[in-house]
N, C-alpha and C positions, 0 to 999 in steps of 0.2 A: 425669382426676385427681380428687383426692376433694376435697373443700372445707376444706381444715385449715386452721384462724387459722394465721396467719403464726408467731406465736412458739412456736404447740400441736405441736412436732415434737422429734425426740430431737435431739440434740446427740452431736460425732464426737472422741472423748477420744484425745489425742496430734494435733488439729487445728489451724494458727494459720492465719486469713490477717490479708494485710495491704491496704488498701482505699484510696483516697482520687484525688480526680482525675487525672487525665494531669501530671505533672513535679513531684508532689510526691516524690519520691526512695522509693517502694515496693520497688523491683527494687533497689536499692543496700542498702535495711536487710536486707531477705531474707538479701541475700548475707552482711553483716555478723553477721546472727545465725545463720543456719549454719554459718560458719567458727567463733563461740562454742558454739555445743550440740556439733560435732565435737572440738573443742578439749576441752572436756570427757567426751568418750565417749559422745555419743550418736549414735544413727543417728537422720540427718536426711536427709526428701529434698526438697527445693524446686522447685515447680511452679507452674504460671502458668495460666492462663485469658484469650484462647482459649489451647487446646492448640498443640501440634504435630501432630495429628494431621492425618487428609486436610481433617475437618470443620473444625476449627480455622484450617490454613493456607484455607481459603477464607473462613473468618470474616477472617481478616487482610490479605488483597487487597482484601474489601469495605470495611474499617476505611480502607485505603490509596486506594481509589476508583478502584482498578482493575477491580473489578466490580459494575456497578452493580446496588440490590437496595432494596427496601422496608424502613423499617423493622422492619416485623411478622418479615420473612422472616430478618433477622440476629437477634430476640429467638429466634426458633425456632430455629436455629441454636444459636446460643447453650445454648439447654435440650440441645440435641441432644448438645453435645461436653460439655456440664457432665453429663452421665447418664453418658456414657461414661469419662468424668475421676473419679468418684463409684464405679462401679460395675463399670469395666470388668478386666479381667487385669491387674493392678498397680498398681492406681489405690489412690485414695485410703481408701477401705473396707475393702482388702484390708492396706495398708503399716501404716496408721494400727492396725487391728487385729492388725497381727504386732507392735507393739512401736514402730517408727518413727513419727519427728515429723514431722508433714508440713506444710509451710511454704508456703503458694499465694499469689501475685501476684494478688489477685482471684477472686471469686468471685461468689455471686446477689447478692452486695448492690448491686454493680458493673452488671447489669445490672435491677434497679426503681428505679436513680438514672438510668445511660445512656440506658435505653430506655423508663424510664418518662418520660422527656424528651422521645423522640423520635414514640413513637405511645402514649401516653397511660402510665397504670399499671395498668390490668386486664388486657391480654395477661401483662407481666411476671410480675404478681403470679402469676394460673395460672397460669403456664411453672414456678415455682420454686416453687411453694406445696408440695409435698409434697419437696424436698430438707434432708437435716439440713443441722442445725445445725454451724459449728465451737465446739470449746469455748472458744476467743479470739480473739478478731479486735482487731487495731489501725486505728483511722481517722486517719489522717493527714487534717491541717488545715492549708493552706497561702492566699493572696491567690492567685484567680486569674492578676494580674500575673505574680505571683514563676513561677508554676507555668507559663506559657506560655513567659515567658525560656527557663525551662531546656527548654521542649522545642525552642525554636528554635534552641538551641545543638548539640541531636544532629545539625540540618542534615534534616530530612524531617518533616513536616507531617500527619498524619490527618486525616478528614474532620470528627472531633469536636473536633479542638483549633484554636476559636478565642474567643476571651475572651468575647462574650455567650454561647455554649454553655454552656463551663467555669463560669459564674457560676449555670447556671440547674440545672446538673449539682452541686455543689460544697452550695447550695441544697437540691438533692433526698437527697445523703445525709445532712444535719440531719436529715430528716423521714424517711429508709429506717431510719436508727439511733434515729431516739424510737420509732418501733414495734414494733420489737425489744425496748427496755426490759423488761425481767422475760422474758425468753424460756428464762434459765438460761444462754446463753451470757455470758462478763464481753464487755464494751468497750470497750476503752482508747484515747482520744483522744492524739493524738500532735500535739506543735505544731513542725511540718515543715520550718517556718524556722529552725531551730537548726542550730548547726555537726553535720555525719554524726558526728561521734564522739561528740557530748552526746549525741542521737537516739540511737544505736546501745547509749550506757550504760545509757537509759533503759528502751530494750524487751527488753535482758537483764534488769534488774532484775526489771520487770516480768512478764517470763515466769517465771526464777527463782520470784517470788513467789506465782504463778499454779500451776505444777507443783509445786514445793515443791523445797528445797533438793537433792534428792538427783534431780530429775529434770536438773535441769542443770548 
């Protein structure tokens, strides 16, 4: 891969994701603003990282500690299903440039906070150095506490969700999102502890204001 500053890269127009540690409610607003952009007529498709695919469900065994693996080797992974999610037959390059809004659960910022946690931040950073940009991303901000509650309320446990993790992770996207600063993508801070329907007013406004009136 070529050595491109982090922020020195293009940006993916009709892109949102949404980011922030394990149980701050990503997968819930997603849905929430989906069901707003269709309500209004748009073509929305919502996707996630890891994938579903073959690469993906093996990133998510490893996630589960069903299969054991080094960190280097789920950062690699990782870049692997995020090329294929980015670039492959219906992905993200191809939707997002036919017109569709593409809404993703996670993306590279998710892993130079995950995995720059786990085996430092220069694998990461190479593995994702040359993928765009989305042109908005929301960071959801929540208290590790709050954020663990709710994931021990789904009843199943990952190997990354335990509270000194989540603090050192939570920590590392502060410092993923200041170096993004001026990249040309906007980023919208989200504060997670709010009731899901303020949240959900907010990142429609938000986006609304972002696209502009007639996009949503």
């Amino acid at each position: 891969m070529s050595e491109t500053p982090l922020t020195d890269r293009r940006t993916i127009r009709n892109f949102i994701v949404f980011e922030g540690i394990d149980g701050t409610g990503t997968t819930t607003q997603i849905r929430e603003l989906v069901g707003t952009l269709r309500r209004r007529g748009m073509r929305v498709w919502a996707t996630a990282e890891p994938t579903s695919s073959p690469i993906g469900m093996l990133i998510r065994g490893m996630l589960r500690g069903e299969t054991p693996a080094r960190p280097e080797t789920i950062a690699y992974l990782f870049a692997a299903d995020r090329h294929e999610h980015l670039f492959g037959q219906g992905g993200i390059v191809e939707r997002s440039g036919g017109g569709e809004i593409v809404v993703c659960d996670r993306y590279l910022f998710s892993s130079l906070a995950y995995q720059g946690s786990t085996c430092g931040k220069d694998l990461p950073e190479r593995l994702n150095r040359d993928f765009p940009l989305p042109s908005l991303v929301f960071h959801f901000r929540v208290d590790p506490e709050t954020s663990l509650e709710r994931v021990k309320s789904r009843g199943s446990i990952e190997i990354f969700e335990h509270i000194e993790f989540q603090h050192r992770v939570s920590e590392a996207y502060e410092g993923v999102f200041g170096d993004f600063a001026g990249s040309g993508m906007k980023i919208v801070g989200v504060d997670a502890g709010k009731p899901i329907a303020e949240t959900a007013a907010f990142i429609a406004a938000e986006t609304e204001r972002f696209f502009g009136a007639n996009a949503v």
